[in-house]
C-alpha positions as CSV (number, residue, x, y, z in Angstrom):
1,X,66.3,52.6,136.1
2,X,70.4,51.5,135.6
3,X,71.7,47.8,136.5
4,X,70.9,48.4,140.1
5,X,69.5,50.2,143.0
6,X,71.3,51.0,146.5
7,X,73.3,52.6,148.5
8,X,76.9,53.0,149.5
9,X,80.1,54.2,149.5
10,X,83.5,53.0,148.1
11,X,84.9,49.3,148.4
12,X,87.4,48.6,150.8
13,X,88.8,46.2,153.4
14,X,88.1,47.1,156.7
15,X,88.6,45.1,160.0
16,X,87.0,46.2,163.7
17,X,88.9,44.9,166.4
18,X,91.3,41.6,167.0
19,X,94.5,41.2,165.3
20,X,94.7,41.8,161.3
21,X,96.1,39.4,158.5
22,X,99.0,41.6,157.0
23,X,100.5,41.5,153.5
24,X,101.2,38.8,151.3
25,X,99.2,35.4,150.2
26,X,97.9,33.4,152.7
27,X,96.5,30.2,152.3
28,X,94.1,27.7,153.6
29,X,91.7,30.5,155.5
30,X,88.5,29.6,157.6
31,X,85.9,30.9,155.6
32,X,83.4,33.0,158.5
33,X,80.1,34.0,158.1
34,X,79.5,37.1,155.8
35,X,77.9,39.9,157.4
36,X,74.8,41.5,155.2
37,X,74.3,45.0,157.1
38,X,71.1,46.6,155.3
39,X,71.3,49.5,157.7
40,X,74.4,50.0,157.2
41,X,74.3,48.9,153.1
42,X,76.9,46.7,152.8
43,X,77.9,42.8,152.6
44,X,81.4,41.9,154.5
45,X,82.8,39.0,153.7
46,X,85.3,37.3,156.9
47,X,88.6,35.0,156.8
48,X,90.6,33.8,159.5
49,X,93.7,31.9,159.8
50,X,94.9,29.5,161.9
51,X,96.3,31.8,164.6
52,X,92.7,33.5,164.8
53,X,94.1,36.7,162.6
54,X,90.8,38.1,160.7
55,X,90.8,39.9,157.2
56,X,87.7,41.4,155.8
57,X,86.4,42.6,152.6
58,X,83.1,45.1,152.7
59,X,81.3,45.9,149.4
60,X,79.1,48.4,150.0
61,X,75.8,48.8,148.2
62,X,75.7,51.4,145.3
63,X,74.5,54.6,145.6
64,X,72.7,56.0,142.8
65,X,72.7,59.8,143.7
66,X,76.7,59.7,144.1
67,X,77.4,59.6,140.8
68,X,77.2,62.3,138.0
69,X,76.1,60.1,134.9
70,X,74.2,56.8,135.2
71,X,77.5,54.9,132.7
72,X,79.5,56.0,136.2
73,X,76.7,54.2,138.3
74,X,76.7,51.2,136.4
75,X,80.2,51.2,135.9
76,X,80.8,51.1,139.8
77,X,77.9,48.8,140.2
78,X,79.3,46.5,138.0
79,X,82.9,46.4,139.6
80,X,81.3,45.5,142.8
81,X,79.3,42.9,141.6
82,X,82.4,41.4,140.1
83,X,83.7,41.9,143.6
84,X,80.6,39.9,145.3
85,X,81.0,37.2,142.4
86,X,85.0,36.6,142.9
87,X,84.2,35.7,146.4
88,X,81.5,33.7,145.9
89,X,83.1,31.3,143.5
90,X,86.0,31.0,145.4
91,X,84.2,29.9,148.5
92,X,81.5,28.3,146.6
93,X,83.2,26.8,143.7
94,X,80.2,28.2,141.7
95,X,78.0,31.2,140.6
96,X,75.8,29.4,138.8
97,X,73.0,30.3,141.3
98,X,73.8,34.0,142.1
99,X,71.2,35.5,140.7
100,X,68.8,38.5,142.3
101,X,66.8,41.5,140.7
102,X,68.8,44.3,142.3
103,X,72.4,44.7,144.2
104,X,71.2,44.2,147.6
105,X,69.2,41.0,146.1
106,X,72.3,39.6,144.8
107,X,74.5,40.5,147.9
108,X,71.3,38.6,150.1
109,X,71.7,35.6,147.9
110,X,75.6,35.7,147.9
111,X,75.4,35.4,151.7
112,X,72.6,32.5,151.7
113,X,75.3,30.7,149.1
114,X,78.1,30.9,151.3
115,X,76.3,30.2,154.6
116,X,75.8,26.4,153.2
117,X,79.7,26.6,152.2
118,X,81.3,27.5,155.3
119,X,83.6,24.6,155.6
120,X,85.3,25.8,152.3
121,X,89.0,27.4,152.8
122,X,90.4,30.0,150.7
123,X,93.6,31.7,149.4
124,X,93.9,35.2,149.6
125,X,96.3,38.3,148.6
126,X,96.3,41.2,150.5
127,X,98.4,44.3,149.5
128,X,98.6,47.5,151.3
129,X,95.9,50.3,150.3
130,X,96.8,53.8,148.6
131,X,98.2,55.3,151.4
132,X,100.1,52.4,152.0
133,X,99.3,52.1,155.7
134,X,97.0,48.6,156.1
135,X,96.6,45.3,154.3
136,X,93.5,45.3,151.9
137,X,92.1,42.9,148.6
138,X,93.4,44.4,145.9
139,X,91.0,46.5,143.9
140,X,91.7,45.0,140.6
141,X,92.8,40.9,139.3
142,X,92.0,37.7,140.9
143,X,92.7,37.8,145.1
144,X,91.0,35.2,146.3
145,X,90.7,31.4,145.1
146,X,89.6,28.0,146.6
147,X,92.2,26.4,148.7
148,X,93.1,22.4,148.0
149,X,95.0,20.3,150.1
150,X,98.2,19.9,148.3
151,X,98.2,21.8,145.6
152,X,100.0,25.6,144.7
153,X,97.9,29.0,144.9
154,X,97.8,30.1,141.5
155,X,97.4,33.8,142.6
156,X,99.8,36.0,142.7
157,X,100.6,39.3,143.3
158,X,101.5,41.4,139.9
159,X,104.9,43.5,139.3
160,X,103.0,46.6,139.9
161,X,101.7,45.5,143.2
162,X,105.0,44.5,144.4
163,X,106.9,47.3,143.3
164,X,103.9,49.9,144.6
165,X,101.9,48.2,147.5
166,X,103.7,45.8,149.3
167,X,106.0,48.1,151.5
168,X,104.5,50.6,154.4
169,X,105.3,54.5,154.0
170,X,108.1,55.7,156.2
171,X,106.8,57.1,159.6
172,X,110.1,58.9,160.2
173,X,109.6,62.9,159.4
174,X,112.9,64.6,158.7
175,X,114.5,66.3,162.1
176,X,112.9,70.2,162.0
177,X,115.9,71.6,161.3
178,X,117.0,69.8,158.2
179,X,117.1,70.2,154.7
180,X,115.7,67.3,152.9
181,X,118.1,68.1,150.0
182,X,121.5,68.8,151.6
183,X,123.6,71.9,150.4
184,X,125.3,71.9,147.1
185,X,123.3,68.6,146.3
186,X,121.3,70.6,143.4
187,X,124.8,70.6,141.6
188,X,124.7,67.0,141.7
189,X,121.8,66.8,139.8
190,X,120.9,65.4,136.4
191,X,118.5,67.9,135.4
């Protein structure tokens, strides 16, 4: 047997319902109880702000079977843990005590940690995902820290992320008619 045993799919940020925190960093978020779905295999961890928006983060279980090699498993396995752990000390201000024998073990006792933190506030940074269409944690870097009254986030956003996820893809389709390089433009070139 690898690092772990489970179930799941790929990480993401995904919200059901009410109004969603966008882009950008936000700071001093109420910290709402996780949700530890074992039906469902995953552990979602909640923030709100002040005007009752709602971000979410689900980590979903690993799933040994999807993966070709057992260095892929373990590899995936291990970025989601890292996932479970970021959030954790943020809201916790420790790890110290997240320990279990298995993923769904450590996501259990992840959840029991925060439940006795819930008073904690974060800061978070949300970027948009691939497709550039909603606000999500970004899959790699630090996103989330413990919020103190008074003092500067020390997250930030990188210069890839700005340049590449923090502006929405372009609805607008070009009319059905035209060109979307314009006659004689291929002379204009640089190639």
């Amino acid at each position: 047997m690898g690092l772990f045993d489970g179930n799941t799919s790929k990480n993401r940020q995904e919200s059901t319902g009410g109004t969603r925190i966008d882009i950008g960093l936000h700071t001093n978020l109420k910290v709402e109880e996780p949700v530890l779905d074992m039906e469902n295999k995953f552990i979602e961890f909640i923030y709100s702000d002040l005007e009752g928006k709602v971000t979410k983060d689900r980590v979903y279980f690993p799933e040994r079977d999807r993966y070709d090699t057992e260095e892929i498993f373990e590899d995936i396995s291990i970025k989601r843990v890292n996932r479970i752990v970021q959030h954790t000390d943020a809201i916790c201000g420790s790890v110290d005590d997240l320990t279990a024998e298995n993923f769904v073990g450590f996501a259990a006792k992840s959840k029991q940690l925060i439940m006795s933190s819930l008073d904690s506030r974060v800061n978070i940074l949300l970027n948009l995902n691939k497709e550039l269409k909603y606000a999500e944690f970004p899959m790699y870097g630090k996103y989330i820290e413990r919020y103190e009254e008074g003092k500067e986030p020390t997250i930030a956003h990188s210069e890839w992320t700005m340049a590449n996820r923090m502006t929405r893809k372009s609805e607008a389709a070009p009319a059905s008619n035209s060109s979307i390089v314009e006659p004689g433009a291929s002379d204009k070139l640089p190639f």
